[in-house]
C-alpha positions in Angstrom: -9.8 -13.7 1.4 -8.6 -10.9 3.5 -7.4 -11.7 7.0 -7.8 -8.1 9.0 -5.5 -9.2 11.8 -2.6 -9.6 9.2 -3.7 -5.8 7.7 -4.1 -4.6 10.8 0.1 -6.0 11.8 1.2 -4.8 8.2 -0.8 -1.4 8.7 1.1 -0.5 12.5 4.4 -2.0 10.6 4.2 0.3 8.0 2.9 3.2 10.2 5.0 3.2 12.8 1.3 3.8 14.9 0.7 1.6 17.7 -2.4 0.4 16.6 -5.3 -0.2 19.6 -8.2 -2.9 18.6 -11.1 -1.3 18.8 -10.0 2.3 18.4 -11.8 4.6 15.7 -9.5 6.3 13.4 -10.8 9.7 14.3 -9.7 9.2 17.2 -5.8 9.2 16.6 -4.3 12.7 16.1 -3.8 13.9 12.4 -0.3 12.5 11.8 -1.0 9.3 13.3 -4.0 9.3 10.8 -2.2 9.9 7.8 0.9 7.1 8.9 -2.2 4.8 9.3 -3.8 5.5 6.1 -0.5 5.2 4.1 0.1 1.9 6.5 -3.4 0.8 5.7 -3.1 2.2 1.4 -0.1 -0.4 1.3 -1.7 -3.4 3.4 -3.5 -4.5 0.6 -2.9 -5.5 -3.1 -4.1 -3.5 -5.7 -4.3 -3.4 -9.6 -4.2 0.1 -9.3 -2.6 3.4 -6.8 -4.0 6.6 -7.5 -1.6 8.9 -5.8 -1.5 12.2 -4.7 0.6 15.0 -3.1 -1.4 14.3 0.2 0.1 11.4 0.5 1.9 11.1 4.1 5.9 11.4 4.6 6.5 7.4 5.7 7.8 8.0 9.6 11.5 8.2 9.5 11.4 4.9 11.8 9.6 3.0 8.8 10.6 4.9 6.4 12.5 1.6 4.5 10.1 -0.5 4.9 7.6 2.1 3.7 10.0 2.7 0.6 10.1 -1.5 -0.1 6.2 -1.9 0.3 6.1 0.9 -2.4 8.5 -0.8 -4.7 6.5 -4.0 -4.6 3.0 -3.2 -4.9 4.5 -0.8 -8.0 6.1 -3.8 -9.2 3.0 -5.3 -9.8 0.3 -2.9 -10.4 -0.1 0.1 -12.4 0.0 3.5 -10.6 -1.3 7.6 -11.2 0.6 9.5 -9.4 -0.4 13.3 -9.6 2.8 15.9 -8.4 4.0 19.4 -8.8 7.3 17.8 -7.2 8.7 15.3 -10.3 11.8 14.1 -7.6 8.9 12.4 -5.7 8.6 10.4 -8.3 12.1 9.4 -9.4 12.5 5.7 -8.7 9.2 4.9 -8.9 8.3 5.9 -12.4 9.2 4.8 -15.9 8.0 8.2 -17.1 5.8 11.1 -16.0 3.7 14.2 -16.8 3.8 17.2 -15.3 0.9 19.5 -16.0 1.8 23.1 -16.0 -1.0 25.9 -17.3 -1.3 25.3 -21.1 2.4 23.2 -20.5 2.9 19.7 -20.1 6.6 18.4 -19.7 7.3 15.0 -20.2 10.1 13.7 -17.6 12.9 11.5 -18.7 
């Protein structure tokens, strides 16, 4: 069972957003709203992340505990993560694809 008050905590932890009860999300400004989607993306526990390159830069004040949420959920789950920037995914991956036109490049 999910308890929303304890995703709501983890998803202002991990967003560095002061969260207001009650407030819709299109109602914070952009960057706010993509802190609180990543916050909200790593508040629960998946099987599976499908990632891509619009995935929000963790605010520099959470940025850790961004980068340790991460780690675990990877840990135990599987993850896509779609780049054109294969460093993003150094740390994270065991291995990775990088389509190119008519090239893919396998990394490490």
């Amino acid at each position: 069972m999910v308890d929303p008050v304890e995703v709501m905590r983890i998803t202002a932890r991990l967003s560095g957003v002061k969260v207001v009860r009650g407030k819709p999300m299109n109602q914070y400004l952009g960057p706010d709203r993509r802190s609180l989607a990543l916050g909200l993306t790593l508040a629960f526990q998946f099987d599976w992340y499908f990632v891509d390159e619009r995935l929000p830069r963790a605010p520099e004040n959470t940025a850790a505990d961004v980068d340790a949420a991460i780690r675990d959920r990877l840990s135990h789950a599987s993850v896509i993560w779609a780049t054109t920037k294969p460093e993003t995914l150094e740390g994270f991956c065991d291995a990775g694809l990088v389509p190119r036109p008519r090239i893919a490049d396998v990394l490490w």
